[in-house]
N, C-alpha and C positions, 0 to 999 in steps of 0.2 A: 505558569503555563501548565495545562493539564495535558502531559504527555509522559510517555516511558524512557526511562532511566537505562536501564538495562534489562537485556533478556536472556533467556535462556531454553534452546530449543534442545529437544531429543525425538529420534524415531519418526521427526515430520521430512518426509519427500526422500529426497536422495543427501539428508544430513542424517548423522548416527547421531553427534552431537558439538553443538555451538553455545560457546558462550559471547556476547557483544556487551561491552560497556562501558559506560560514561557518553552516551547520546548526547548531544549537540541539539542547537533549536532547527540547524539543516544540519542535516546530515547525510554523505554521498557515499556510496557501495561500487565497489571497480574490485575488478576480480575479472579470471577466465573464463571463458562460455563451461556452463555446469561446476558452478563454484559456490553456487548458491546463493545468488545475489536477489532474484524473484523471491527463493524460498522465503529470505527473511523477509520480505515486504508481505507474504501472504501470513507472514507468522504472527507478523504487528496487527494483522487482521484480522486473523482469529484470537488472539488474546484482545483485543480493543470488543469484540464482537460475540464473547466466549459464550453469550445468552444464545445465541440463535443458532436453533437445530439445522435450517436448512443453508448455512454458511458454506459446511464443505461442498455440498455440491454445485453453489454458485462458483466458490475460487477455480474446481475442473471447469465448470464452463467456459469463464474468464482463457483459461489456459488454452482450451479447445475448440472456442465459438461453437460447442456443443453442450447441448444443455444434457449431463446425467441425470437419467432417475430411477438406475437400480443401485442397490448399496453396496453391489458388488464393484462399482465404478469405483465406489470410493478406495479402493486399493491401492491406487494411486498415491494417495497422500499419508498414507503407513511406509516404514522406512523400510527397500526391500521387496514392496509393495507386500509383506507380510501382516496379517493383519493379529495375529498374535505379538507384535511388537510395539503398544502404544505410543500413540503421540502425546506428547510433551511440551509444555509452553510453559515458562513462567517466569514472570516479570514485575520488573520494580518500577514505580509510578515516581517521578520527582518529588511526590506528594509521602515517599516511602510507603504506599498501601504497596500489597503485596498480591498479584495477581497468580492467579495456579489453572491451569487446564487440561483436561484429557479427553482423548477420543476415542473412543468404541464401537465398535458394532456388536450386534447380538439376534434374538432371536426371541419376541415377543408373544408368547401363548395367548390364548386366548382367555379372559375371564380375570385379567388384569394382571397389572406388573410386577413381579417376583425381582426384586435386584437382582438376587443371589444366582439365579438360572438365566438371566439374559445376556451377561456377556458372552462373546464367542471364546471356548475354550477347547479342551481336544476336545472331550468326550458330548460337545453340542454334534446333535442328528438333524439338527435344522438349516437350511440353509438362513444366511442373516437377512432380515429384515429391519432392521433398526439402527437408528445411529442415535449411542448415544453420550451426551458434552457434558462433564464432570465439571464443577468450574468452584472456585473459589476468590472473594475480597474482602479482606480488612477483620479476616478472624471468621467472617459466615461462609455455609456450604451450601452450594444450590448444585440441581440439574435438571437440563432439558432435553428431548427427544423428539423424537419423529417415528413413526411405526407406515412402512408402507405395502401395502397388497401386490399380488400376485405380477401386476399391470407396469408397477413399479412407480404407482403413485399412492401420496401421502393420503395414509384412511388414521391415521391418527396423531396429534402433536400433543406436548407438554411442555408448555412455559414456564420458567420458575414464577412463583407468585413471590408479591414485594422485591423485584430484583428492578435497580434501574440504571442503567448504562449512562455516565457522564462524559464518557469520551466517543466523540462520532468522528468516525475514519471515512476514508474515501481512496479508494485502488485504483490510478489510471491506468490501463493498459499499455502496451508499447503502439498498439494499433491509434489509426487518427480517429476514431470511434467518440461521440463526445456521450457519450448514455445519459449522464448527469447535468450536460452544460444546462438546458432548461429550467432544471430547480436550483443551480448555481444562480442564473443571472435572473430569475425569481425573487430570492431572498437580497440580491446585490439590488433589484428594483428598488424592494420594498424597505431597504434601510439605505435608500439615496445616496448609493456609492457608484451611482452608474458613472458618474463622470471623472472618479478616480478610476475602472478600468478602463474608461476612453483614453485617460491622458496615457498610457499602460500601453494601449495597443497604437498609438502615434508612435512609440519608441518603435514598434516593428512595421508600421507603415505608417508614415506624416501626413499619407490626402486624408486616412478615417475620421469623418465628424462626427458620426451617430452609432449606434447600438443599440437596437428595438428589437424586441420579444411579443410578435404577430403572431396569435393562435397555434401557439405551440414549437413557431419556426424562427430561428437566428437570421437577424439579416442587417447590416452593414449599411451606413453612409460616406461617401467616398467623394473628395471633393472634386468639383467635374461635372456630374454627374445628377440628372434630374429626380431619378428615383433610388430607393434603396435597391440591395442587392442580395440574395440569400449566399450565406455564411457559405456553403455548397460553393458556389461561384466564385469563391474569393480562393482558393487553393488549399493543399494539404496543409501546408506549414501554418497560415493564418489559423487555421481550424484547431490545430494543436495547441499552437500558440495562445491562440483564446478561453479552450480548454482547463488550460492548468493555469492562466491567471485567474478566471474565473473561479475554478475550486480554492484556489486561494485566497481570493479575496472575501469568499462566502463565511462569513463569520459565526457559523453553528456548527461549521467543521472545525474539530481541535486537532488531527492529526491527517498530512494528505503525505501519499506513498504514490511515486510518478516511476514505474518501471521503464528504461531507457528514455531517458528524458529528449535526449538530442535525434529520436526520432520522426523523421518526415519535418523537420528545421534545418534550412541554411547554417553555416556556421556563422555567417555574419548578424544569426539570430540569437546564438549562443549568451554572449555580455549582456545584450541586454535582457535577456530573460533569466538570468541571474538575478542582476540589479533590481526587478520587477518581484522575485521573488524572496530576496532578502527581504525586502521591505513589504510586503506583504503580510507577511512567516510574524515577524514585529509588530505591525500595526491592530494586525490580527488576535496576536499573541498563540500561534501557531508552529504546530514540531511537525517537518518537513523530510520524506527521508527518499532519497532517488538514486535510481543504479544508471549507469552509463558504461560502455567499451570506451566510447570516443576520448583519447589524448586531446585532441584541437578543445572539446568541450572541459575537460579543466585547465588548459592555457587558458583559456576566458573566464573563467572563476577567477582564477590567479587573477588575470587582468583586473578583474571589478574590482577584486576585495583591496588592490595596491591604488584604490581611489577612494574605495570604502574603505577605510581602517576601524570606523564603530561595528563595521560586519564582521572582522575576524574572529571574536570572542564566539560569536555566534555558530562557528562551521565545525566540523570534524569529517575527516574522510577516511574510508577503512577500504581497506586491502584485505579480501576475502580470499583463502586457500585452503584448498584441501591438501594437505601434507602427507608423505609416507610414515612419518613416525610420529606422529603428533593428529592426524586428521583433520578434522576443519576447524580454522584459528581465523579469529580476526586481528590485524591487527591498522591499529591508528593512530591515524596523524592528525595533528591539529595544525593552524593556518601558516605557521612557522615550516612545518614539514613540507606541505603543498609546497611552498615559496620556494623552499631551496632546490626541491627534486625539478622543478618549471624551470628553477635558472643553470641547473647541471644538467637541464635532458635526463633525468635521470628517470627511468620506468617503474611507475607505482602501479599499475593495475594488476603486475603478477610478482610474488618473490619469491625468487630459484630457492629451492629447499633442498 
């Protein structure tokens, strides 16, 4: 499985510093509202992504359904929102490569690039226009940028040359948005897996007999029924639902990150979208990692995995905290833990410190 082991974040968002490890092939994030449960999913996403300059300012969009494009936005994602306190990623691959990344901004002269005078420090008189990603694997050192004009669009970019990214992420939002379903159920065409997410989406409704990809639009066969139906017309939950089996069953994605999973789903939707995405995560050979509030939605894990017993091996669940004396700690349960806290009622999303 091509996915990360463990991370390690500093000075990204509203974390100072976190460490998380021994990752699972799912893996679930429960923690208090501003516990840093997103942080870490956009953290997996800048280290999976560490080549591409214009990253930070797609994750703000992501967060604000506002697209930034001054670099001054990106303050946001400095810890503090100080941008003299860089950000920090670095993480181990299952494969033990060693991934490292840093973010910057600075202030790019004219008549080309000076490292040494670009980053923002006290004595820069410039405002920034640049951002730029330090990045490091497996012993080599690259970097890439972006330089942007007055307008607050990009007038100039640098790619690392010979750099090529083997792990491809994918960030569902909490919103019912499907941005990617179309080149999900694309690639699901084209390597004849449509009728494994058919059988996939009968588990959350039994009339579905089709799933066609018309000129760019989702739409639905429903027994009953003479003609199809666009995905639109079918409700939120359907559309979610399809969503994330889709990115999961798309097998060019090695790592999918589902920010509050049990959003815009019934709870009676819960089990079986588990079970759909255990086996998935497997079949795929895919690292799975999802935040949730909802208790009901890990009783239904619980539930699955005490019928799936070959899925236990596969789970870990972490309890995200920010502590008084200690800061932000993860700490984890594996499928044993789950079990017992589900059959004493006992509250794992937050622990009294």
């Amino acid at each position: 499985m091509d996915g990360i082991k463990n991370i390690e974040i500093s000075n990204f968002r509203g974390i100072d510093h976190l460490k998380v490890e021994d990752f699972a092939r799912v893996n679930i994030l429960v923690g208090q509202n501003n516990c840093g449960k997103s942080t870490v999913l956009e953290a997996l996403l800048f280290i999976t992504g560490m080549h591409n300059p214009y990253l930070p300012q797609n994750i703000n969009a992501l967060r604000s359904r506002y697209i930034f494009s001054a670099v001054d936005s990106l303050k946001y994602i400095f810890y503090n929102m100080d941008l003299f306190q860089t950000p920090h990623i670095l993480a181990t691959q299952f494969d033990d490569d060693i991934r490292n990344l840093s973010l910057s901004v600075g202030h790019k002269q004219t008549g080309g690039m000076d490292k040494s005078s670009t980053i923002l420090s006290s004595e820069t008189k410039f405002f920034p226009n640049m951002v730029v990603l330090d990045f490091a694997i497996g012993g080599s050192k690259y970097q890439s940028y972006i330089v942007m004009d007055a307008a607050g669009k990009v007038s100039e970019e640098h790619l690392p040359e010979g750099y090529f990214e083997k792990i491809s992420t994918i960030l569902l939002s909490p919103d019912i948005s499907a941005i990617n379903l179309v080149n999900d159920l694309g690639e699901i065409t084209k390597l004849q897996q449509k009728s494994e997410v058919i059988t996939l989406l009968k588990k959350f409704d039994d009339r579905i007999n089709a799933l066609e990809l018309i000129n760019g639009n989702v739409f639905l066969g429903l027994d009953g029924m003479t003609e199809l139906i666009p995905l639109a017309m079918a409700g939120d939950g359907m559309k979610r639902y399809l969503n994330i089996i889709a990115a999961a069953a798309n097998r060019k994605t090695n790592i999918i990150l589902i920010d509050e999973i049990d959003n815009g789903l019934h709870y009676s939707a819960y089990k079986k979208l588990w079970e759909a995405l255990f086996a998935l995560a497997v079949s795929t050979n895919k690292q799975i990692f999802v935040t949730t509030h909802s208790k009901e939605t890990l009783q239904k894990l619980n539930e699955m995995l005490e019928e799936h017993t070959d899925y236990r091996s596969e789970m870990a669940l972490y309890t995200l905290e920010q502590t008084k004396l200690k800061g932000h700690q993860a700490y984890r349960l594996p499928y044993e833990g789950l079990a017992e806290a589900c059959k004493n009622n006992v509250e794992i999303r937050s622990i009294a410190l």
